[in-house]
Backbone as JSON Lines, residues from 0, in Angstrom:
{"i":0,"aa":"X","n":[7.98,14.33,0.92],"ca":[6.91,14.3,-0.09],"c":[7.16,15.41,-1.12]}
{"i":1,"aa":"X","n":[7.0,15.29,-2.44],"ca":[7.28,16.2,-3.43],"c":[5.75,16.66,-3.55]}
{"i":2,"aa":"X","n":[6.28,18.35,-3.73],"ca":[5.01,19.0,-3.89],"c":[5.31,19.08,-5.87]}
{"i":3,"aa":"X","n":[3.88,19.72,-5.74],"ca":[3.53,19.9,-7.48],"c":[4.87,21.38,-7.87]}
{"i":4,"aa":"X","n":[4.75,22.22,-6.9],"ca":[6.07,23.52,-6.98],"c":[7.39,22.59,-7.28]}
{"i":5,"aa":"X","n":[7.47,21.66,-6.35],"ca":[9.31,20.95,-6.33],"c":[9.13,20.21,-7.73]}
{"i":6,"aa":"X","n":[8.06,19.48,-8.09],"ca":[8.45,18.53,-9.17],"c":[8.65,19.49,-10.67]}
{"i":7,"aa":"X","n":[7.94,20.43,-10.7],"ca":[7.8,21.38,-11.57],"c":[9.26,21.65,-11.73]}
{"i":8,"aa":"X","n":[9.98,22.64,-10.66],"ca":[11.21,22.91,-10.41],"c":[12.11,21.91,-11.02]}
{"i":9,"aa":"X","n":[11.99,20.82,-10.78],"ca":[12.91,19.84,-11.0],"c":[12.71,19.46,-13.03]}
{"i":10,"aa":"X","n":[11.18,19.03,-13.21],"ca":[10.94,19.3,-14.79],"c":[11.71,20.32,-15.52]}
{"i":11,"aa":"X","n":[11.7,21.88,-14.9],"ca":[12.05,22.86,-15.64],"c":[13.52,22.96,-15.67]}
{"i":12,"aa":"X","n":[14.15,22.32,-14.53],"ca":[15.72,22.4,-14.0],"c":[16.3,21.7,-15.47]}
{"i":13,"aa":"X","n":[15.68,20.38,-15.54],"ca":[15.91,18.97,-16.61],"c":[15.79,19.76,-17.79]}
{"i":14,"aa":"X","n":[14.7,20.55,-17.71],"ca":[14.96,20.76,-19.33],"c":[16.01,21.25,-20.16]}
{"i":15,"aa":"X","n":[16.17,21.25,-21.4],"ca":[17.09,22.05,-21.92],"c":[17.45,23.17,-22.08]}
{"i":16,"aa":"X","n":[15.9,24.1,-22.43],"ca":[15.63,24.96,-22.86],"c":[14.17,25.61,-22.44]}
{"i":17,"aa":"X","n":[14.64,27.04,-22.71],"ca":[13.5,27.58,-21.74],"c":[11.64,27.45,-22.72]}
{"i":18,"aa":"X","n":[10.87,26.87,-22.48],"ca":[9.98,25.58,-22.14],"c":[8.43,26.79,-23.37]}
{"i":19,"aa":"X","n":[8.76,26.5,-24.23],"ca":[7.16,27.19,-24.92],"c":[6.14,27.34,-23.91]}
{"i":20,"aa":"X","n":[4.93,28.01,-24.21],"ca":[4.01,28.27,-23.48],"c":[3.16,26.97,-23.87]}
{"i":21,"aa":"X","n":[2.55,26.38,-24.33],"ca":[2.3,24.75,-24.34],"c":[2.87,23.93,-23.72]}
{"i":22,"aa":"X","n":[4.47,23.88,-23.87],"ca":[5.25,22.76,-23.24],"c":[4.91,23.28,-21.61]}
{"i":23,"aa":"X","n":[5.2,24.44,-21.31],"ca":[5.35,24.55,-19.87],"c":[3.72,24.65,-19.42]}
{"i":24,"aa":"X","n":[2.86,24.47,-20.11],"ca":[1.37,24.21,-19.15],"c":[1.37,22.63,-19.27]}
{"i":25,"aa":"X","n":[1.83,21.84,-19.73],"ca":[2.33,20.18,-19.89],"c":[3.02,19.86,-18.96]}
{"i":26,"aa":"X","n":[4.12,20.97,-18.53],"ca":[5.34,20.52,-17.4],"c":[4.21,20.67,-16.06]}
{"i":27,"aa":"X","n":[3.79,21.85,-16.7],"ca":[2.93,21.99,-14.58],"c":[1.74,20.63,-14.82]}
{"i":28,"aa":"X","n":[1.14,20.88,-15.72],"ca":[-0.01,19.33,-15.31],"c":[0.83,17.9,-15.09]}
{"i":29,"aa":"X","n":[2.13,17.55,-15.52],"ca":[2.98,16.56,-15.36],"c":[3.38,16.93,-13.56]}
{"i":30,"aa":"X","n":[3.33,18.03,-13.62],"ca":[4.08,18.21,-12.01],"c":[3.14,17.86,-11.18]}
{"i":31,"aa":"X","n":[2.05,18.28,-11.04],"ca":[0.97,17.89,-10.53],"c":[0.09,16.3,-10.48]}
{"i":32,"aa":"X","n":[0.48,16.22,-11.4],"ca":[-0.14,14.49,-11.72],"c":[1.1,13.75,-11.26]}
{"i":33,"aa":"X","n":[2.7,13.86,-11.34],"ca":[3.62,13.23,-10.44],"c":[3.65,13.51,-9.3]}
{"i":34,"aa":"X","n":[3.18,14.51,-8.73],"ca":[3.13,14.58,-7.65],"c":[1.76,14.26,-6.12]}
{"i":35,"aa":"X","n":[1.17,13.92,-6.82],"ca":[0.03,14.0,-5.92],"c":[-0.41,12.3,-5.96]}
{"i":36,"aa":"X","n":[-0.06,11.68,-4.68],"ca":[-0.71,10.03,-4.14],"c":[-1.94,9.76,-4.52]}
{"i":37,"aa":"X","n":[-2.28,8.81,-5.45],"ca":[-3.43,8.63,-5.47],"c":[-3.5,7.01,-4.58]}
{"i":38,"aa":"X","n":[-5.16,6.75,-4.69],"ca":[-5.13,5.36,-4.43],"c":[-5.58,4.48,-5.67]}
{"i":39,"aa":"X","n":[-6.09,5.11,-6.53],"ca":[-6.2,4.6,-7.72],"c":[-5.78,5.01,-8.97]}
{"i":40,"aa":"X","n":[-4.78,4.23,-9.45],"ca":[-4.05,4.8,-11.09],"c":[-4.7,5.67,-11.57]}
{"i":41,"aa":"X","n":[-4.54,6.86,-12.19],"ca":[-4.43,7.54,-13.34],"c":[-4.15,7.55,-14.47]}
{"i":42,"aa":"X","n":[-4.63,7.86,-15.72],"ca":[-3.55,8.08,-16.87],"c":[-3.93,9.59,-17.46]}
{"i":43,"aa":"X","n":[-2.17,10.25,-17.82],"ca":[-2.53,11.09,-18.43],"c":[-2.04,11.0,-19.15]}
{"i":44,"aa":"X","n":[-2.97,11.2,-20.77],"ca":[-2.11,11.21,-22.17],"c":[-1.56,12.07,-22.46]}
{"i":45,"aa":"X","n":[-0.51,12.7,-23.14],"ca":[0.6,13.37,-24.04],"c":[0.77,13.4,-25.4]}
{"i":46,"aa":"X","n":[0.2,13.91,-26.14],"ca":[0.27,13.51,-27.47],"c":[0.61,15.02,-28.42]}
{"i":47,"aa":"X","n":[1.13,15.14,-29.24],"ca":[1.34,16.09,-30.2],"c":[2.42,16.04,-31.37]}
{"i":48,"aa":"X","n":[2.61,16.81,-32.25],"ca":[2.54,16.54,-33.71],"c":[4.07,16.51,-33.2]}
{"i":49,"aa":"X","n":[4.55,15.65,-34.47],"ca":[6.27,15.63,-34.2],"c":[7.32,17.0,-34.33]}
{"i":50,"aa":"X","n":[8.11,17.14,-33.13],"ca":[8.82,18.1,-32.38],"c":[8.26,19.47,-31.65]}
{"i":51,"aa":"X","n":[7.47,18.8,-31.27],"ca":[6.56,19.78,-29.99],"c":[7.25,19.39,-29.16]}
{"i":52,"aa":"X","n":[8.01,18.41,-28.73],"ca":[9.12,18.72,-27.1],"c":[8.34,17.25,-26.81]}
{"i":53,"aa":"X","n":[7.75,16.51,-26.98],"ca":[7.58,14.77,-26.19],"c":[8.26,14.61,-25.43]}
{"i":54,"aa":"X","n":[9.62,14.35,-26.66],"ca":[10.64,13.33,-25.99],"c":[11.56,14.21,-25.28]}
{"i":55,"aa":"X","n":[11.65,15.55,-25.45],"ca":[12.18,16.68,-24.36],"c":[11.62,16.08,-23.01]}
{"i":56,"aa":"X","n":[10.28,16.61,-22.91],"ca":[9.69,16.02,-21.44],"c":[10.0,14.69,-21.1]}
{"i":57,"aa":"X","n":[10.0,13.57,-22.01],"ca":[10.18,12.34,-21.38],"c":[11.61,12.61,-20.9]}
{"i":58,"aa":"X","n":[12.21,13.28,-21.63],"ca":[13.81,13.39,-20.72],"c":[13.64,14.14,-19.38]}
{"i":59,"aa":"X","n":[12.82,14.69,-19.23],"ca":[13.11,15.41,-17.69],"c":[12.24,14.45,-17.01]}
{"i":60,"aa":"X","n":[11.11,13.6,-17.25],"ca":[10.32,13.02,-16.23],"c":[11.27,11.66,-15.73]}
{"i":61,"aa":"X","n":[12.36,11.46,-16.66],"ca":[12.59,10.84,-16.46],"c":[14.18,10.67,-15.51]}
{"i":62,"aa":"X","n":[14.73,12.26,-15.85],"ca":[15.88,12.63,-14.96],"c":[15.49,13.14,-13.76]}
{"i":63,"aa":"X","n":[13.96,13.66,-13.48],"ca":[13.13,13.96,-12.03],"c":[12.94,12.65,-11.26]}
{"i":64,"aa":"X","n":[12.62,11.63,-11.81],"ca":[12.46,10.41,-11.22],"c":[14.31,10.29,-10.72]}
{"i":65,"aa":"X","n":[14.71,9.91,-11.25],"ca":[15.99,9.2,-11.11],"c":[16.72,10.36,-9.84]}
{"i":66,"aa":"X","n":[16.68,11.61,-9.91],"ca":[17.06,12.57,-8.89],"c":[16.44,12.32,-7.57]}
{"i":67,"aa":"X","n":[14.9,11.63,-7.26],"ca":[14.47,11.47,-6.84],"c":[14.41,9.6,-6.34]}
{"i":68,"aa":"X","n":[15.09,9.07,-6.62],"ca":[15.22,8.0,-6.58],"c":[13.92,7.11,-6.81]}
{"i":69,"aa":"X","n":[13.06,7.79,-7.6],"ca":[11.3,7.11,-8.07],"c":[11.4,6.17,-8.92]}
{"i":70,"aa":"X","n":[10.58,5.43,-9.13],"ca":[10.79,3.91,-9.71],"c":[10.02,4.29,-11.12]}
{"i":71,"aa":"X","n":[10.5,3.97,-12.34],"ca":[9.92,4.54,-13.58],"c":[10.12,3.92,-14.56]}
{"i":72,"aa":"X","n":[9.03,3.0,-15.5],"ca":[9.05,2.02,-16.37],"c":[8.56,2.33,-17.65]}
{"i":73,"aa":"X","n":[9.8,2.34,-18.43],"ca":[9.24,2.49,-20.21],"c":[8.95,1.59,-21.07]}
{"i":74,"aa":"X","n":[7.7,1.67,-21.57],"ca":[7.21,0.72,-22.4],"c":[6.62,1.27,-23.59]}
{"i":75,"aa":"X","n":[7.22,0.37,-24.96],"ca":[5.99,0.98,-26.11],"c":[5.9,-0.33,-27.36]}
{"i":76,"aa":"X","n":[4.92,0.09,-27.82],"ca":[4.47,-0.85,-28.48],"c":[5.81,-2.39,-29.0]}
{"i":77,"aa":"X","n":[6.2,-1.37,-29.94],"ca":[7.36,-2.54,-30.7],"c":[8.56,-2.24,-30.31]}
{"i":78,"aa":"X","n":[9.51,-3.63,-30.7],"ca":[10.72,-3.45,-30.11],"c":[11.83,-1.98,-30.62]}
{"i":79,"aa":"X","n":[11.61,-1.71,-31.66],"ca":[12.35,-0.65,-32.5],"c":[11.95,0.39,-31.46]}
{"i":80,"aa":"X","n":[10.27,0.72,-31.09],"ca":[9.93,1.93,-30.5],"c":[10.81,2.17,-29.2]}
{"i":81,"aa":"X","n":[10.69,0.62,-28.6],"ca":[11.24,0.7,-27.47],"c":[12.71,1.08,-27.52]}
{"i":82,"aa":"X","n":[13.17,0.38,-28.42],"ca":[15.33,0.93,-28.44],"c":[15.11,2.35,-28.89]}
{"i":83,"aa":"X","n":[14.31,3.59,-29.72],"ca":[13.78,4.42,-29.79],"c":[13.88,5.25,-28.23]}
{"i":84,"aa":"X","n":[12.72,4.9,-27.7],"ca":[12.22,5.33,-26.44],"c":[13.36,5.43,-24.99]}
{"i":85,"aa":"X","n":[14.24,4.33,-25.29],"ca":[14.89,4.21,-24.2],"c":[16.36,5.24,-24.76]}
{"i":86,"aa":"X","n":[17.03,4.95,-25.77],"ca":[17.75,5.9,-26.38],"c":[17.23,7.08,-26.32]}
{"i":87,"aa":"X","n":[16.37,7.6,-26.49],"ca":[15.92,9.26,-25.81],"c":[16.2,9.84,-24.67]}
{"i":88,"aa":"X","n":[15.53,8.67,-24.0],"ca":[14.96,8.99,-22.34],"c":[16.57,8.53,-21.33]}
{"i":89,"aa":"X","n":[17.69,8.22,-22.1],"ca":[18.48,7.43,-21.25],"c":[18.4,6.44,-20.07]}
{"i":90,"aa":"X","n":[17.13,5.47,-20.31],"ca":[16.69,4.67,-19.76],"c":[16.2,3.22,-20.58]}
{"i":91,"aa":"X","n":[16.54,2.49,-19.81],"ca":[16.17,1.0,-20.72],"c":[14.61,0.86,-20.93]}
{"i":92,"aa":"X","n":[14.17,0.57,-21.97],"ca":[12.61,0.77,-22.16],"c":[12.5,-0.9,-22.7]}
{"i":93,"aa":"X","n":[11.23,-1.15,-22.67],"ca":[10.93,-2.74,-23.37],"c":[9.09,-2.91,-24.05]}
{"i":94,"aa":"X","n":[9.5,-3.79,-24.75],"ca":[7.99,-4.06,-25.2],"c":[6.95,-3.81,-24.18]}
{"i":95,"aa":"X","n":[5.56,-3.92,-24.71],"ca":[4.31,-3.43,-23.85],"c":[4.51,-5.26,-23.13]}
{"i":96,"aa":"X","n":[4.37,-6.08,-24.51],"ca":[4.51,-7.17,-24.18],"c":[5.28,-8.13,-23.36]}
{"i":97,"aa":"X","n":[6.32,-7.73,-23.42],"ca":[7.63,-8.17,-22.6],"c":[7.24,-8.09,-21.2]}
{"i":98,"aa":"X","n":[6.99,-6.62,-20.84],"ca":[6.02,-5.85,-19.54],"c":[5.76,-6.81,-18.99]}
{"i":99,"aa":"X","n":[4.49,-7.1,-19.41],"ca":[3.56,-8.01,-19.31],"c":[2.94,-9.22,-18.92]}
{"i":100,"aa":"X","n":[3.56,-9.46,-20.17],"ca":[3.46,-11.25,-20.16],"c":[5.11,-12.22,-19.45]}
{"i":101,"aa":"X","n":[5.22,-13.23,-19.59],"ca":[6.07,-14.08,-19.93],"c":[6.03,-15.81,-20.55]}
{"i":102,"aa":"X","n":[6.7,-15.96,-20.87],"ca":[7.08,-17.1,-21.73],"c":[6.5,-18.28,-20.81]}
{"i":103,"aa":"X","n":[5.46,-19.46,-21.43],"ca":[5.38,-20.31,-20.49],"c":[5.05,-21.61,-21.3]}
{"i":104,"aa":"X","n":[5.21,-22.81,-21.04],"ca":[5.03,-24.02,-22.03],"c":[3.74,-24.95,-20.68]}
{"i":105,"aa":"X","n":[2.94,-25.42,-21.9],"ca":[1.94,-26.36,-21.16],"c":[2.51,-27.83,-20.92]}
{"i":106,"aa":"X","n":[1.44,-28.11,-20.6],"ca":[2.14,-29.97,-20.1],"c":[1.89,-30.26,-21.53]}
{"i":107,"aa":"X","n":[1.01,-30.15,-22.49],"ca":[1.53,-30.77,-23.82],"c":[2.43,-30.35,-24.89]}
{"i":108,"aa":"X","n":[3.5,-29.54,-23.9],"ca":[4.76,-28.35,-24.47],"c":[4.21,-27.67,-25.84]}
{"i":109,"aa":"X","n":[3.04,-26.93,-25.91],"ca":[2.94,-26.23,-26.77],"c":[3.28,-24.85,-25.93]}
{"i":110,"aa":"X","n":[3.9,-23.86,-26.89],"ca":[4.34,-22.51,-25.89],"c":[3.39,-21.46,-26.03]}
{"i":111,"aa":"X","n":[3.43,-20.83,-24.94],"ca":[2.5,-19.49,-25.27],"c":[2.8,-18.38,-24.1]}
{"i":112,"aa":"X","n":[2.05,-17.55,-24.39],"ca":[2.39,-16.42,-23.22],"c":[1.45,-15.95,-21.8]}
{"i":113,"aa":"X","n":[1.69,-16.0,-21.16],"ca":[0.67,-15.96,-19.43],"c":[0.62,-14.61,-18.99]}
{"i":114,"aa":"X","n":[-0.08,-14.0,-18.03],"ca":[-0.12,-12.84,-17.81],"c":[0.71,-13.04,-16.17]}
{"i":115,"aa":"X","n":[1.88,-11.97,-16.44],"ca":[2.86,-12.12,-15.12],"c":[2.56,-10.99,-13.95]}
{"i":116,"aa":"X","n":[2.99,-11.82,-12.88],"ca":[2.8,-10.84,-11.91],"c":[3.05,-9.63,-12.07]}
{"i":117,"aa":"X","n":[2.83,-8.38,-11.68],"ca":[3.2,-6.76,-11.72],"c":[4.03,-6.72,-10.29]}
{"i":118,"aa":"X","n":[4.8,-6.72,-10.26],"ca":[6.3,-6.67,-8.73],"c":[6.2,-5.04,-8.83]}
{"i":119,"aa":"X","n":[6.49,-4.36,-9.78],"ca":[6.44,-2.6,-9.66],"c":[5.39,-1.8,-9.42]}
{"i":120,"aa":"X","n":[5.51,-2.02,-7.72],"ca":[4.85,-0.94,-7.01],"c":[5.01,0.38,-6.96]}
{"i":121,"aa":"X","n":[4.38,0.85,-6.93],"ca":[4.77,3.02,-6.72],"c":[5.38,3.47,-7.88]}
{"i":122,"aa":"X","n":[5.48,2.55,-9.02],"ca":[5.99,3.1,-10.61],"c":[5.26,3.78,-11.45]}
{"i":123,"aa":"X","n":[5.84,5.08,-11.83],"ca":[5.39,5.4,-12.7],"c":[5.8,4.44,-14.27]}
{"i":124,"aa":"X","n":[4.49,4.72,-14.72],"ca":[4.85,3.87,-16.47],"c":[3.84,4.61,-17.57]}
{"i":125,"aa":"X","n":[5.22,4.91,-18.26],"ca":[5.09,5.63,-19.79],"c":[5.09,4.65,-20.59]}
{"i":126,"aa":"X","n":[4.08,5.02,-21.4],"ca":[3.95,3.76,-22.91],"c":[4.11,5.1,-23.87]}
């Protein structure tokens, strides 16, 4: 079991660079919120002005997962964001939609989109 100390460790290991006083109270609430089982989802938002370190952190949450062999799904709005998102994070990222839905035709073959099973259990997912 990863404690909130190990995941931290592992955030700060990933990073590049030694971590602003903002970024690193972000790394410990990220350590803590990856680390602790819930039984019911969470979300915690991340948000700040462009080059405050985002996509820094998405690179370590996302090289902590993978060290850890944790299951971790990127999603964002549009397709650009997503080739964006996944080019950062060195991970394949996809539409919210894609996620989501899938492709399905009625018996009077008009097409449209259905809401698909969720198979990714125990995943974390960044939009």
């Amino acid at each position: 079991m990863l404690t909130p100390q190990s995941t931290y460790a592992d955030l700060t290991g990933f990073f590049p660079f030694e971590p602003t006083e903002d970024q690193d109270v972000l790394l410990k609430k990220l350590a803590l919120y990856l680390s602790v089982k819930r039984i019911h989802p969470e979300v915690l938002i991340v948000k700040g002005y462009a080059g405050t370190g985002k996509t820094t952190v998405l690179r370590s949450v996302v090289a902590a997962h993978k060290k850890h062999q944790r299951k971790i799904m990127l999603m964002a709005p549009t397709g650009r964001a997503a080739k964006v998102m996944g080019s950062a994070a060195g991970k394949n990222a996809f539409t919210i939609h894609r996620s989501l839905y899938r492709p399905s035709v009625s018996n009077g073959g008009v097409a449209n989109f259905v809401l698909s099973n969720n198979p990714n259990k125990n995943t974390t997912f960044i939009v």
